[in-house]
VOPAGU-2260 file (C-alpha; in pm, 1 decimal, decimal comma):
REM VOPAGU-2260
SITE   aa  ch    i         X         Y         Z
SITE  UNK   A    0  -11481,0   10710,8   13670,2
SITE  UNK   A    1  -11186,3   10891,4   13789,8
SITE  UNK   A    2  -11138,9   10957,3   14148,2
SITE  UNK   A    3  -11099,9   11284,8   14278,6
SITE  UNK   A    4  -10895,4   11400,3   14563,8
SITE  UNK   A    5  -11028,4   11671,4   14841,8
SITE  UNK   A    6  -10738,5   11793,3   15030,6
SITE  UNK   A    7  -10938,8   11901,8   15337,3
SITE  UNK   A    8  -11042,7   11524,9   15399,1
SITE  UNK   A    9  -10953,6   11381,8   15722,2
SITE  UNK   A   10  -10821,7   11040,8   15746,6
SITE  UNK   A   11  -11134,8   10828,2   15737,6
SITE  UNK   A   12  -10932,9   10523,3   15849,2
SITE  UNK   A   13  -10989,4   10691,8   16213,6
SITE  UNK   A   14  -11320,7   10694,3   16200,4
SITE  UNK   A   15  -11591,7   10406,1   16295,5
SITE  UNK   A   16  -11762,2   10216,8   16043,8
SITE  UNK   A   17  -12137,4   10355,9   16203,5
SITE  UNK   A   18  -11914,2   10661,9   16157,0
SITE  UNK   A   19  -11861,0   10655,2   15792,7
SITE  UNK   A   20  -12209,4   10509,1   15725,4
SITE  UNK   A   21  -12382,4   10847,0   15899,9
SITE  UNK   A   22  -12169,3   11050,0   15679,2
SITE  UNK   A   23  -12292,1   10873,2   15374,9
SITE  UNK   A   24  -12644,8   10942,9   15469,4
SITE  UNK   A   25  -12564,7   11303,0   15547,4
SITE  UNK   A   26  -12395,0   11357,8   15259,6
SITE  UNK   A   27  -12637,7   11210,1   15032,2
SITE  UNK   A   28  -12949,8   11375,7   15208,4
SITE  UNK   A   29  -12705,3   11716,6   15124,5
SITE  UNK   A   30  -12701,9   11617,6   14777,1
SITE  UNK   A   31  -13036,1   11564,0   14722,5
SITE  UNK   A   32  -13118,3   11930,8   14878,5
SITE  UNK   A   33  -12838,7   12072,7   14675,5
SITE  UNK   A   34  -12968,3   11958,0   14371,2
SITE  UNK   A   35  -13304,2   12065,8   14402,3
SITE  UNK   A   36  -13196,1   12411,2   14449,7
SITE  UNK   A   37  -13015,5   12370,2   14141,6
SITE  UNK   A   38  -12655,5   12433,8   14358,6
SITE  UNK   A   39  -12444,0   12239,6   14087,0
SITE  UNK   A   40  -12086,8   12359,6   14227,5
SITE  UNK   A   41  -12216,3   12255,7   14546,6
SITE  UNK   A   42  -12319,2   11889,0   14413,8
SITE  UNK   A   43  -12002,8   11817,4   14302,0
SITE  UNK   A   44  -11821,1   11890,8   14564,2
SITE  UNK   A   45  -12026,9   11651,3   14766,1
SITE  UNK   A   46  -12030,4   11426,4   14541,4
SITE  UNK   A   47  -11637,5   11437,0   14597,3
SITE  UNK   A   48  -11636,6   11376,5   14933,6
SITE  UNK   A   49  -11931,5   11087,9   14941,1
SITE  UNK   A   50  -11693,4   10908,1   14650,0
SITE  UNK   A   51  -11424,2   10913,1   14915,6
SITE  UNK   A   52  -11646,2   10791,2   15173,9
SITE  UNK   A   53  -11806,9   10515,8   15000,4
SITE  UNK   A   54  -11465,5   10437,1   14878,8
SITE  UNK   A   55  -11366,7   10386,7   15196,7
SITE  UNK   A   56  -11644,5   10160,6   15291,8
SITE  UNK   A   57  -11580,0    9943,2   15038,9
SITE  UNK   A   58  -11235,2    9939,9   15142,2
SITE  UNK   A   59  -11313,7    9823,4   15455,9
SITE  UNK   A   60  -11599,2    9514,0   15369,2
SITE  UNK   A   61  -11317,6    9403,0   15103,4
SITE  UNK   A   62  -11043,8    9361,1   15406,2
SITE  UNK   A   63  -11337,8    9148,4   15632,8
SITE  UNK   A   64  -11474,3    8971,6   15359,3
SITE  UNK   A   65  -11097,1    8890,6   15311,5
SITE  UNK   A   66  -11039,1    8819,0   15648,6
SITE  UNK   A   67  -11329,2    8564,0   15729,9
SITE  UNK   A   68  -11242,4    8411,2   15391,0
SITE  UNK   A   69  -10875,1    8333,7   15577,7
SITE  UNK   A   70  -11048,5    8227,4   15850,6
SITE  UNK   A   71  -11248,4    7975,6   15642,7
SITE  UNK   A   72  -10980,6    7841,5   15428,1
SITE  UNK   A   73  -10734,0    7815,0   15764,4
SITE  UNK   A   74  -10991,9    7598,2   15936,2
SITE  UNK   A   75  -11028,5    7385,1   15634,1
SITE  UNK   A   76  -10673,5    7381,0   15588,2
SITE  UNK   A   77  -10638,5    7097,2   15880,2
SITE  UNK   A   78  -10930,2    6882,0   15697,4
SITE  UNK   A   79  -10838,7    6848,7   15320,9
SITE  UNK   A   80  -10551,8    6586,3   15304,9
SITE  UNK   A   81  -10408,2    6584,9   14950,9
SITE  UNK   A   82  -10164,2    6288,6   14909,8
């Protein structure tokens, strides 16, 4: 699926992770109204903006699952003696 870009975005790298995760919920609860109304402009154009926020999360638990895994392998590091 392609990504697609909404100019009026702001940086979500500002924002908290509880943050981002509110917006998600928002979002999705907007979705869900806009769709029962049959608003289909509307539902893409949130569905826009949730891509970019969910994007975003995953950004973020990809750099801390990367980060503890450095953490991990630096501790074991001093352990594993290869001669």
């Amino acid at each position: 699926m392609e990504t697609l870009f909404n100019p009026l975005l702001e940086d979500l790298g500002k924002f908290k992770d509880s943050e981002i995760e509110a917006k998600v919920l928002e979002l999705g609860k907007k979705y869900t109204i806009a769709s029962r109304t049959g608003m289909n402009g509307i539902m893409n154009q949130i569905l826009v903006v949730l891509e970019a926020y969910q994007i975003e999360m995953s950004r973020r638990s990809q750099k801390a699952l990367s980060e503890t895994s450095v953490k991990l392998n630096g501790d074991l590091d001093g352990l594993i003696n290869v001669d």
